[in-house]
Backbone as CSV, one residue per row, in Angstrom:
resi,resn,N_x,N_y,N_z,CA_x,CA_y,CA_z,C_x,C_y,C_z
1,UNK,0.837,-1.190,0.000,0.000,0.000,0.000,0.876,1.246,0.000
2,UNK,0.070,2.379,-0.306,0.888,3.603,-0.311,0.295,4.123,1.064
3,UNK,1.300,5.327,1.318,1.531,6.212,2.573,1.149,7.844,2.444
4,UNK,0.638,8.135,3.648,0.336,9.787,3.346,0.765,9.859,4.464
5,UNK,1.776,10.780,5.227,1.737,11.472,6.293,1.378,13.038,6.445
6,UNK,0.694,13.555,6.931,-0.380,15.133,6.352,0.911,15.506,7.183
7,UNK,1.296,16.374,7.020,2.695,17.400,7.335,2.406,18.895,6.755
8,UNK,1.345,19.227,6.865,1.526,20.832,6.199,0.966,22.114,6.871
9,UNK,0.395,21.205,8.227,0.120,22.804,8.973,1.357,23.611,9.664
10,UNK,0.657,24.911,10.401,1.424,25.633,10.978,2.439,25.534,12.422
11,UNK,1.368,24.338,13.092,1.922,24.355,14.337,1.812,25.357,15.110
12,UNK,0.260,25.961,15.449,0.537,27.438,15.641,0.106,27.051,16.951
13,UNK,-0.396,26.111,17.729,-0.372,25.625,19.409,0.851,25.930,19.716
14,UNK,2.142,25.228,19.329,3.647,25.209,20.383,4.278,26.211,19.012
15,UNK,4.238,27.084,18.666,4.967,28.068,17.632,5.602,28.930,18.755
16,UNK,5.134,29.482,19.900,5.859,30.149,20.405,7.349,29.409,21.285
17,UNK,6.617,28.460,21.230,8.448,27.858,21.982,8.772,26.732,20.867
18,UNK,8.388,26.312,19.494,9.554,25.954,18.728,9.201,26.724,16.895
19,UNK,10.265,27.776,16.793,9.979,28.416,15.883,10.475,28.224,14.323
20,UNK,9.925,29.002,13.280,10.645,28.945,12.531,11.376,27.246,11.401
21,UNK,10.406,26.462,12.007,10.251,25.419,11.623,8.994,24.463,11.421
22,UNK,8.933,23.464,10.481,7.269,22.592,11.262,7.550,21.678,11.804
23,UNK,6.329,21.357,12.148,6.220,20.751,13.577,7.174,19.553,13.186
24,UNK,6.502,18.729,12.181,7.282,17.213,12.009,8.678,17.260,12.167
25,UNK,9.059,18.583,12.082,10.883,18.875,11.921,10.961,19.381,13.210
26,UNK,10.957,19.207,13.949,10.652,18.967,16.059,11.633,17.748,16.253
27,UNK,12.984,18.090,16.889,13.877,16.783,17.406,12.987,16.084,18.804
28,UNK,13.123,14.659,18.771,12.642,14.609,20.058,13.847,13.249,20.631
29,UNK,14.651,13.503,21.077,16.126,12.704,21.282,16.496,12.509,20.292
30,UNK,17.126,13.484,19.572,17.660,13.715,18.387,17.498,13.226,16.685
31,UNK,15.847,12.841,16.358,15.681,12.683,15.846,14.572,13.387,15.427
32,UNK,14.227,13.794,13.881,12.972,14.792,14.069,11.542,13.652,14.308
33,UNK,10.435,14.217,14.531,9.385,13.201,14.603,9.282,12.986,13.146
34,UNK,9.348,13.492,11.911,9.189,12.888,10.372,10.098,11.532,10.424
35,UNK,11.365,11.941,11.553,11.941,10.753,11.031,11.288,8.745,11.736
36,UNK,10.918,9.150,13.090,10.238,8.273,13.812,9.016,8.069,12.829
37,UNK,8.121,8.316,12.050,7.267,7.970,11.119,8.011,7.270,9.758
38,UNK,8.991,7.955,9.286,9.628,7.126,8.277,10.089,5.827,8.668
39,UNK,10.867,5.450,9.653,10.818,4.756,10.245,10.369,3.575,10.396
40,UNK,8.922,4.113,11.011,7.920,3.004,11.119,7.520,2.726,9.518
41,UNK,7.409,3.643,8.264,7.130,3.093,7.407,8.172,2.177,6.347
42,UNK,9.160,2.352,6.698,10.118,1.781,6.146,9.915,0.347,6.406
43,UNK,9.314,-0.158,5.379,8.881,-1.413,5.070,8.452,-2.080,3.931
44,UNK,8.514,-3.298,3.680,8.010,-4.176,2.950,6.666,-3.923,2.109
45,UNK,5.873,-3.298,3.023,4.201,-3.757,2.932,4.016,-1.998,1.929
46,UNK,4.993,-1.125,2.622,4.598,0.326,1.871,5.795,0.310,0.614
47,UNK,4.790,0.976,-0.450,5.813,1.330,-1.588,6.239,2.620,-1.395
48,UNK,4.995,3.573,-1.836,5.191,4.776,-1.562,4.757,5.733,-0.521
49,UNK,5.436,7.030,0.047,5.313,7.775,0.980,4.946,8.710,0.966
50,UNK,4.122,9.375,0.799,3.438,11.147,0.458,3.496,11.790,1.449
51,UNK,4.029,12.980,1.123,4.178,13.444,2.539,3.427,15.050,1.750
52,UNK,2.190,15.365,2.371,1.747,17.292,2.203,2.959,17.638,2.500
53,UNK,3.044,19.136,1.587,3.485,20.143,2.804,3.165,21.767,2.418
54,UNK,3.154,22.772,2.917,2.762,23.837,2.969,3.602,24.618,3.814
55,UNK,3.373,24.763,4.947,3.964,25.546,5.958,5.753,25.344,6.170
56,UNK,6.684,26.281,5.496,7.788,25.687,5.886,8.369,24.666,5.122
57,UNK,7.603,25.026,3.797,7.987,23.507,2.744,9.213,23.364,2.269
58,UNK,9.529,24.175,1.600,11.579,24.192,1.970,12.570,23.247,2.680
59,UNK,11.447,23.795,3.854,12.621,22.650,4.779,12.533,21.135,5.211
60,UNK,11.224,21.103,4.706,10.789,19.345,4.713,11.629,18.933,3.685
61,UNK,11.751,19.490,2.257,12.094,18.815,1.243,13.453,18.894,1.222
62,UNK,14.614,20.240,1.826,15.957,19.757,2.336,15.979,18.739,3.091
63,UNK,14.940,18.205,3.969,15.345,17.481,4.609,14.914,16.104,4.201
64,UNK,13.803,16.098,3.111,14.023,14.246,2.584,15.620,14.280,1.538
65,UNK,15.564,15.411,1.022,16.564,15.278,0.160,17.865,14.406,0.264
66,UNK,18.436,14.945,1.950,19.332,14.416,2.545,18.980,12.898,3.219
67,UNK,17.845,12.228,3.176,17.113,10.924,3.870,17.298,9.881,3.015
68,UNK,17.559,8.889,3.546,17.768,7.161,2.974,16.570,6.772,2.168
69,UNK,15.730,7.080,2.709,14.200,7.074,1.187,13.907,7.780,0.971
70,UNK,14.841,8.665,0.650,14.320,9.821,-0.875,14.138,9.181,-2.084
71,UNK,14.260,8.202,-2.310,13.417,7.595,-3.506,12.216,7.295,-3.357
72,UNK,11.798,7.041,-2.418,10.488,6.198,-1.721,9.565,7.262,-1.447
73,UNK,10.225,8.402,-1.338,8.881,9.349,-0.722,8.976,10.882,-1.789
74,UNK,7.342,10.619,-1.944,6.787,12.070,-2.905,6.242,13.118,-2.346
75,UNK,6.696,14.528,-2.546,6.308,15.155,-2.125,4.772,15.926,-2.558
76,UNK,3.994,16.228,-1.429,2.944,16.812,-2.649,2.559,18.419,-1.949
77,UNK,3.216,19.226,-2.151,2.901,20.697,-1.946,1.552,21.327,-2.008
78,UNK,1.148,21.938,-1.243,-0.072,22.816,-1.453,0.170,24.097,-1.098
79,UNK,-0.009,24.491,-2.157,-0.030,26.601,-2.080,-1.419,27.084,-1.212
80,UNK,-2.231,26.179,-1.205,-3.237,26.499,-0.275,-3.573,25.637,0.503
81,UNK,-3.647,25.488,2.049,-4.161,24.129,2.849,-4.966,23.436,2.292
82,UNK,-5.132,22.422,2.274,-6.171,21.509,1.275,-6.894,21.336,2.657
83,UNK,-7.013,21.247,3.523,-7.328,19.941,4.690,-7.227,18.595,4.786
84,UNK,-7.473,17.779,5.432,-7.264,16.256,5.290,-7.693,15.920,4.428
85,UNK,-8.802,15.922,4.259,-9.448,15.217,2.929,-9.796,15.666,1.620
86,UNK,-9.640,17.529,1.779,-8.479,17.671,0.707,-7.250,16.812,-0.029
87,UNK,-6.394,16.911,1.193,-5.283,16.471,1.017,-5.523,14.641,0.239
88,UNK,-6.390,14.100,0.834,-6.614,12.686,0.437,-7.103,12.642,-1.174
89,UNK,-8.162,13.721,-1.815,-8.723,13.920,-3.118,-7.296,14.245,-3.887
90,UNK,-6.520,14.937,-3.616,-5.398,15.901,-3.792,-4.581,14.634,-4.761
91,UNK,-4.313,13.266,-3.824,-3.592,12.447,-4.045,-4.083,10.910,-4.074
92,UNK,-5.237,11.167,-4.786,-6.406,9.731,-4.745,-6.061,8.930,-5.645
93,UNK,-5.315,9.023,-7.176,-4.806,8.438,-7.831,-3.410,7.349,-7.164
94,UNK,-2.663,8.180,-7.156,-1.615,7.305,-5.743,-2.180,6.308,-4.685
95,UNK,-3.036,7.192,-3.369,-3.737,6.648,-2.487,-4.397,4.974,-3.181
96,UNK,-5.309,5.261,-4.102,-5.647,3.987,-4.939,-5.214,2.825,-5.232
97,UNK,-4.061,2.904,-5.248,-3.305,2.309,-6.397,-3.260,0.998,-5.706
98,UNK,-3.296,0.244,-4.598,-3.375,-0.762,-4.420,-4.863,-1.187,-3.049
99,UNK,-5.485,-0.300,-3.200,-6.746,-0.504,-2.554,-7.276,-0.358,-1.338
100,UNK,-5.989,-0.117,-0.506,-5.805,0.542,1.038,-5.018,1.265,1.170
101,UNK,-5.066,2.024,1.751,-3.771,2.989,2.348,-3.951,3.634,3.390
102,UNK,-2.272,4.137,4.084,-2.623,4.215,4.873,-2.453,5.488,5.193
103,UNK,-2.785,6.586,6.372,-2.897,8.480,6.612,-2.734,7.992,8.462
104,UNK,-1.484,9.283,8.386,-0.941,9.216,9.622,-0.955,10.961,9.723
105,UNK,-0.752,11.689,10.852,-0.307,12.938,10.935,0.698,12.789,11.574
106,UNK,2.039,13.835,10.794,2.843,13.522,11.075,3.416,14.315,11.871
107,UNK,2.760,15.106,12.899,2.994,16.029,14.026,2.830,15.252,15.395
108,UNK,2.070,14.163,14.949,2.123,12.938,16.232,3.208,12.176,16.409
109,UNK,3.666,11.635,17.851,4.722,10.940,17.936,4.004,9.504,18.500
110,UNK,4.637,8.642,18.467,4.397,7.268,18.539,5.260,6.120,18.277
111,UNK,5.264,5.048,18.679,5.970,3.535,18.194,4.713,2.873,18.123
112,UNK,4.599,1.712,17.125,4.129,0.846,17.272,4.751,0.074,15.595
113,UNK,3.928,-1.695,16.137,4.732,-2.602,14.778,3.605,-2.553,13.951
114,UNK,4.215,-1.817,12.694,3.210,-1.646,11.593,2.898,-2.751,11.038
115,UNK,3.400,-3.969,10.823,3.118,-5.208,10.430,1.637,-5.736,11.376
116,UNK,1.797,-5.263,12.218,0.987,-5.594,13.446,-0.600,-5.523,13.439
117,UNK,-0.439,-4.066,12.980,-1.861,-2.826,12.301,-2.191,-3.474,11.325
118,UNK,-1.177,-3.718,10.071,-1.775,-4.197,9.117,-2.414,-5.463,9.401
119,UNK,-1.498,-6.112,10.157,-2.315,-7.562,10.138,-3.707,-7.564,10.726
120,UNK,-3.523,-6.582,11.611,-5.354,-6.313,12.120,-6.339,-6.178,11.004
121,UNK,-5.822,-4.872,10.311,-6.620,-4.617,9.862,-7.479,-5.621,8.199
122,UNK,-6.367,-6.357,8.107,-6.955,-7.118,6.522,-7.313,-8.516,7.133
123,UNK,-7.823,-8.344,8.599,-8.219,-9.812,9.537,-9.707,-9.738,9.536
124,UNK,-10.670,-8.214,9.895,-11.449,-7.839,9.882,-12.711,-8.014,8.760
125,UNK,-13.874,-7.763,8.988,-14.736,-8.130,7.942,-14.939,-6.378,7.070
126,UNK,-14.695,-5.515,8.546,-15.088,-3.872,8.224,-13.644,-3.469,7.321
127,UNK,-14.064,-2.245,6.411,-12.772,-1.850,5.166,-11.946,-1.218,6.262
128,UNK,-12.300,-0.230,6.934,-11.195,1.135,7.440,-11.079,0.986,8.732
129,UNK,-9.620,0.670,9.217,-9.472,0.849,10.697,-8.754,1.998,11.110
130,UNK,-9.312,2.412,12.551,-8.386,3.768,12.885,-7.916,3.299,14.947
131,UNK,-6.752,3.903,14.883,-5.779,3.451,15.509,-6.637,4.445,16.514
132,UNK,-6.431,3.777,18.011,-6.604,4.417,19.229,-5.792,4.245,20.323
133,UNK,-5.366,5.138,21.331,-4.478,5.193,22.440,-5.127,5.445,23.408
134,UNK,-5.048,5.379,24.483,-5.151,5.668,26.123,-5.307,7.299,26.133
135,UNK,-6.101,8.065,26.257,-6.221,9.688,26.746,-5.738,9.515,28.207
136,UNK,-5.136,10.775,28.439,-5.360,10.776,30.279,-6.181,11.713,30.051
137,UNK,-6.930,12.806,29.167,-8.109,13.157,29.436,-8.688,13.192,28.061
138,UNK,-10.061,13.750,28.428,-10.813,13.582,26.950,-10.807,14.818,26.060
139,UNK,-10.640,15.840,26.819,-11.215,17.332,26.534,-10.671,17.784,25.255
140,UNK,-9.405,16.934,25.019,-8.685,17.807,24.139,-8.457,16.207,22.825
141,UNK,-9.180,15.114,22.749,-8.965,14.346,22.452,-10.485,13.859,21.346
142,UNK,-10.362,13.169,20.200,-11.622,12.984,19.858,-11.491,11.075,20.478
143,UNK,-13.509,11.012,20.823,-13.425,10.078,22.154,-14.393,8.928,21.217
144,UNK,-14.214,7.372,21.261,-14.882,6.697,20.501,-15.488,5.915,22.083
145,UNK,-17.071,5.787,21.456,-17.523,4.645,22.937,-18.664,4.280,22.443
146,UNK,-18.583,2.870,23.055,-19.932,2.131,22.831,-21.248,2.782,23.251
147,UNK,-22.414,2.657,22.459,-23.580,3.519,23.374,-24.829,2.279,22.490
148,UNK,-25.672,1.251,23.184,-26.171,0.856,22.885,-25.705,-0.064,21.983
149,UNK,-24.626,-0.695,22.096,-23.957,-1.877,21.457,-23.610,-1.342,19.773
150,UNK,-23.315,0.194,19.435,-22.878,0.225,18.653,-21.693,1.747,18.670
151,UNK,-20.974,1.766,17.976,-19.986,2.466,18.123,-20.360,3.914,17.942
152,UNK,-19.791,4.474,18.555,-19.940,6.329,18.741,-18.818,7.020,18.393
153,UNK,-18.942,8.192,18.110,-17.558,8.935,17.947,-17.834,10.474,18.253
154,UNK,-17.076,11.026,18.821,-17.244,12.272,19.532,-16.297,13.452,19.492
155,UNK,-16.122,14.039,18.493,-14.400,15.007,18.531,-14.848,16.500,19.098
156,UNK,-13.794,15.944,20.519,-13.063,17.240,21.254,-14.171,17.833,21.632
157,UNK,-15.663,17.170,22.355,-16.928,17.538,22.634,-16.921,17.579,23.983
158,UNK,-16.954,18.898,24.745,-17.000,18.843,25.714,-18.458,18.346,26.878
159,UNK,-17.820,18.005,28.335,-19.200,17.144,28.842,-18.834,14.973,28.097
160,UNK,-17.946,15.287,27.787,-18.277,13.803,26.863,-16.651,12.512,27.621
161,UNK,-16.761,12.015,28.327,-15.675,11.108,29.234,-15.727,9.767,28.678
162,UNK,-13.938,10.062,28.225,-14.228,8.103,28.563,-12.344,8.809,27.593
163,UNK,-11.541,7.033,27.904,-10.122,7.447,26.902,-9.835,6.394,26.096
164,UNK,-10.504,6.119,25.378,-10.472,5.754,24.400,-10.515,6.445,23.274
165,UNK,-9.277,7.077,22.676,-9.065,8.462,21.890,-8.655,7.599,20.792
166,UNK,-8.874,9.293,19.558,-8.749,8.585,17.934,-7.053,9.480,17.772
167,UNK,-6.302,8.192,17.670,-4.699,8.641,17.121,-4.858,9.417,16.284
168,UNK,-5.683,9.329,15.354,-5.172,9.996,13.521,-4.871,9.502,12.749
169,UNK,-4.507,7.833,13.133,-3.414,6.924,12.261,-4.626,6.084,11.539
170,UNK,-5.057,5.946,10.109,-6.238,5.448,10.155,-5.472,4.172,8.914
171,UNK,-6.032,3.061,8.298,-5.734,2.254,6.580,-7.436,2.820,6.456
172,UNK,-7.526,3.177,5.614,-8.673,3.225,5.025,-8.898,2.387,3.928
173,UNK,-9.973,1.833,3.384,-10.349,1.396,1.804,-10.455,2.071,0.895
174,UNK,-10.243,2.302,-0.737,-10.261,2.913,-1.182,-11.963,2.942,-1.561
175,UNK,-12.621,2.648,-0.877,-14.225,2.959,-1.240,-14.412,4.299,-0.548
176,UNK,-13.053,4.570,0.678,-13.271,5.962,0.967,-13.589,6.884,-0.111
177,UNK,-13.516,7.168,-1.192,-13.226,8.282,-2.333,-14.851,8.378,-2.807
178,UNK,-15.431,7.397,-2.604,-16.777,7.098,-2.863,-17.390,7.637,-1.950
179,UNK,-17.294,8.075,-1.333,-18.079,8.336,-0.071,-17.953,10.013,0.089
180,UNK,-16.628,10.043,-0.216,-16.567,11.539,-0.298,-17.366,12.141,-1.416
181,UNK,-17.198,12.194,-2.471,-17.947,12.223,-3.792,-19.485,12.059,-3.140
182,UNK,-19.799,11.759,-2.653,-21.474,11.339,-2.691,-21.990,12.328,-1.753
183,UNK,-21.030,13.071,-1.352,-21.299,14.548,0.113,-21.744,15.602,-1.103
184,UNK,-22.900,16.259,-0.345,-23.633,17.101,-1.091,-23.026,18.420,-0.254
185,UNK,-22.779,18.094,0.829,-21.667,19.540,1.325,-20.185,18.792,1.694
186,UNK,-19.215,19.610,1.541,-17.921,19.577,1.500,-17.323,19.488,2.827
187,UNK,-16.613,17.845,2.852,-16.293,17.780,4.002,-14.800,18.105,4.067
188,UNK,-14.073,18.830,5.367,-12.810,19.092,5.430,-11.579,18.287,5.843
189,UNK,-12.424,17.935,7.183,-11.282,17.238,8.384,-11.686,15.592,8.175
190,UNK,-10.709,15.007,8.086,-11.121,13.559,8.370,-11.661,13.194,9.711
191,UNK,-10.842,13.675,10.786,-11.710,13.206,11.880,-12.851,13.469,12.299
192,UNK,-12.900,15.089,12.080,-14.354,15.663,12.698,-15.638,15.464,11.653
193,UNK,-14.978,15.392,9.909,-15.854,15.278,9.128,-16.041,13.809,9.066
194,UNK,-15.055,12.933,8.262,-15.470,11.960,8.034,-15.016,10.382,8.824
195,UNK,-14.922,10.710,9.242,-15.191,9.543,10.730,-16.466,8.851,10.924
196,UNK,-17.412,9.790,11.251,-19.013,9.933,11.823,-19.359,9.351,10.425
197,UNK,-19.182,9.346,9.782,-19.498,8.963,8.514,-19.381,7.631,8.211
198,UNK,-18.345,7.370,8.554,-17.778,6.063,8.265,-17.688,4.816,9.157
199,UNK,-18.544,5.154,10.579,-18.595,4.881,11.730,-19.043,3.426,11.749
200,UNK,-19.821,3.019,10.786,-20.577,1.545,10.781,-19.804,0.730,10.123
201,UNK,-18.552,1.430,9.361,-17.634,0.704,8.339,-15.943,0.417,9.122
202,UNK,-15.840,0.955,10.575,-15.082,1.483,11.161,-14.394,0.231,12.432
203,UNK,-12.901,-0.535,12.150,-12.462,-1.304,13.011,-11.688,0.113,14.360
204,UNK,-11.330,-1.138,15.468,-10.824,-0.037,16.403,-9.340,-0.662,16.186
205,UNK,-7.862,-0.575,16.389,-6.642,-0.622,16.469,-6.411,0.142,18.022
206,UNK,-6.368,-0.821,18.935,-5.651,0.005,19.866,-4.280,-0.021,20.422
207,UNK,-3.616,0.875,20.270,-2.290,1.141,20.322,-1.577,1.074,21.739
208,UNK,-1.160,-0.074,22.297,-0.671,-0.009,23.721,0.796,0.517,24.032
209,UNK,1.205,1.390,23.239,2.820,1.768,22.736,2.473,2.906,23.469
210,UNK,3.818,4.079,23.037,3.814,5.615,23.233,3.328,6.348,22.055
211,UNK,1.983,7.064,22.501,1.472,7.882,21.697,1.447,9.142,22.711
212,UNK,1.857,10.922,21.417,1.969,11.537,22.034,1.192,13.120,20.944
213,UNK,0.252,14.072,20.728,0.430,14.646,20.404,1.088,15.936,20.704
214,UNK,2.168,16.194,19.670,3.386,17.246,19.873,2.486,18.556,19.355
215,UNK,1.484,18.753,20.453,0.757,20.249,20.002,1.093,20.892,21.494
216,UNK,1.632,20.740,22.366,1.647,21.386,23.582,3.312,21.534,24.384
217,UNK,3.842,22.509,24.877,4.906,22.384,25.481,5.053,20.958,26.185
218,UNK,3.798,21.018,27.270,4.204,20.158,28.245,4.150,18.583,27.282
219,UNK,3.502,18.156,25.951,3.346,16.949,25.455,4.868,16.891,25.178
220,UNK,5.606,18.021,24.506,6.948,17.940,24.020,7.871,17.403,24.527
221,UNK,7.946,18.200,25.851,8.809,17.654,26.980,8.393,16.343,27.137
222,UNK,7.736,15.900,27.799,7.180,14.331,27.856,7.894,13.500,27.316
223,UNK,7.465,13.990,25.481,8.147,12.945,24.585,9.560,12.234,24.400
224,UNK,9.985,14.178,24.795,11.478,14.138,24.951,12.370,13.266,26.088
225,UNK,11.416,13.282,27.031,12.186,12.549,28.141,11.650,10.801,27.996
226,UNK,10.813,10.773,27.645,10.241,9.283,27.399,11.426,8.749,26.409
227,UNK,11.425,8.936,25.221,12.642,8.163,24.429,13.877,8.953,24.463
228,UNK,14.144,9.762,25.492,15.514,9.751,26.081,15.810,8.753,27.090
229,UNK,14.784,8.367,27.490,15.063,7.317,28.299,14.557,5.678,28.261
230,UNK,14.138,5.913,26.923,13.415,4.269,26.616,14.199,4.222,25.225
């Protein structure tokens, strides 16, 4: 399958204490987080790697330039934010090409064995699975929970408890593209838009590793000291 990691916002949560750069280009024990995602994709199962970018695009692309799969990974620029699922229409020909794929954001930090995910996910009867971690709270987290023996989904709704949070890390089917197309209004965000959407078609992946989003000083630090010391 092919790879998207969305890499093209501003980072404008932690901009005041890391500047002048994006987020994915954030060392966290001396490695940037783009590179802990390459990483994990550097594999067998992925051909290709798409990486957005926008904000700071310059310096993403000095920096695959100089990377061990710069053959492996395409860049796809936007002069204007697309949004997620922008970004997914943007590059649906690619995305396609072998019938799943997979969309990570690449401002998140994390480990886990991608062989692992995949194997979940092509075990299942449902097309699209999306990866979940442990919240220590909900407020700032979108929250998935059972309600009447069928699945719910809830982004960043306040009043709403439980931690069972949505990573971002999703394989989708390519029947996603179908689905978009059939919206009579224009959806933006994958999570907040099309999630809820896709909710009856939807496996859970839960991630018992280190997941971290790098939108907050104090998440940064965290990260930093976690695989400085693991």
């Amino acid at each position: 399958m092919n790879a998207l990691l969305l890499s093209a916002g501003y980072g404008s949560r932690i901009s005041n204490f890391v500047k002048n750069k994006p987020k994915c280009l954030i060392k966290i024990h001396k490695k940037t987080i783009l590179d802990y995602w390459l990483n994990i994709l550097n594999n067998k199962l992925i051909d290709k790697i798409i990486i957005n970018t926008h904000f700071q695009s310059n310096k993403i692309i000095d920096f695959i330039k100089c990377h061990q799969l710069e053959k492996k990974i395409i860049i796809s620029h936007e002069k204007k934010i697309l949004g997620s699922v922008g970004t997914l229409l943007n590059n649906k020909n690619l995305l396609m090409k072998y019938g799943n794929f997979f969309v990570a954001h690449s401002d998140n930090i994390t480990s886990f064995n991608f062989k692992n995910f995949y194997d979940f996910h092509h075990k299942q009867k449902k097309i699209h699975t999306a990866m979940t971690f442990e919240a220590k709270s909900s407020q700032d987290c979108g929250i998935f929970k059972i309600k009447n023996d069928r699945l719910k989904y809830f982004q960043k709704k306040k009043n709403i408890y439980g931690n069972i949070a949505n990573a971002a890390v999703f394989i989708f089917n390519k029947k996603i593209f179908k689905i978009i197309s059939n919206e009579k209004k224009k959806i933006y965000d994958i999570s907040s838009d099309m999630i809820p959407k896709i909710i009856d078609h939807l496996n859970l992946y839960h991630n018992t590793n280190y997941f971290r989003d790098i939108g907050t000083k104090k998440n940064l630090l965290h990260a930093r000291k976690f695989f400085k010391d693991n």
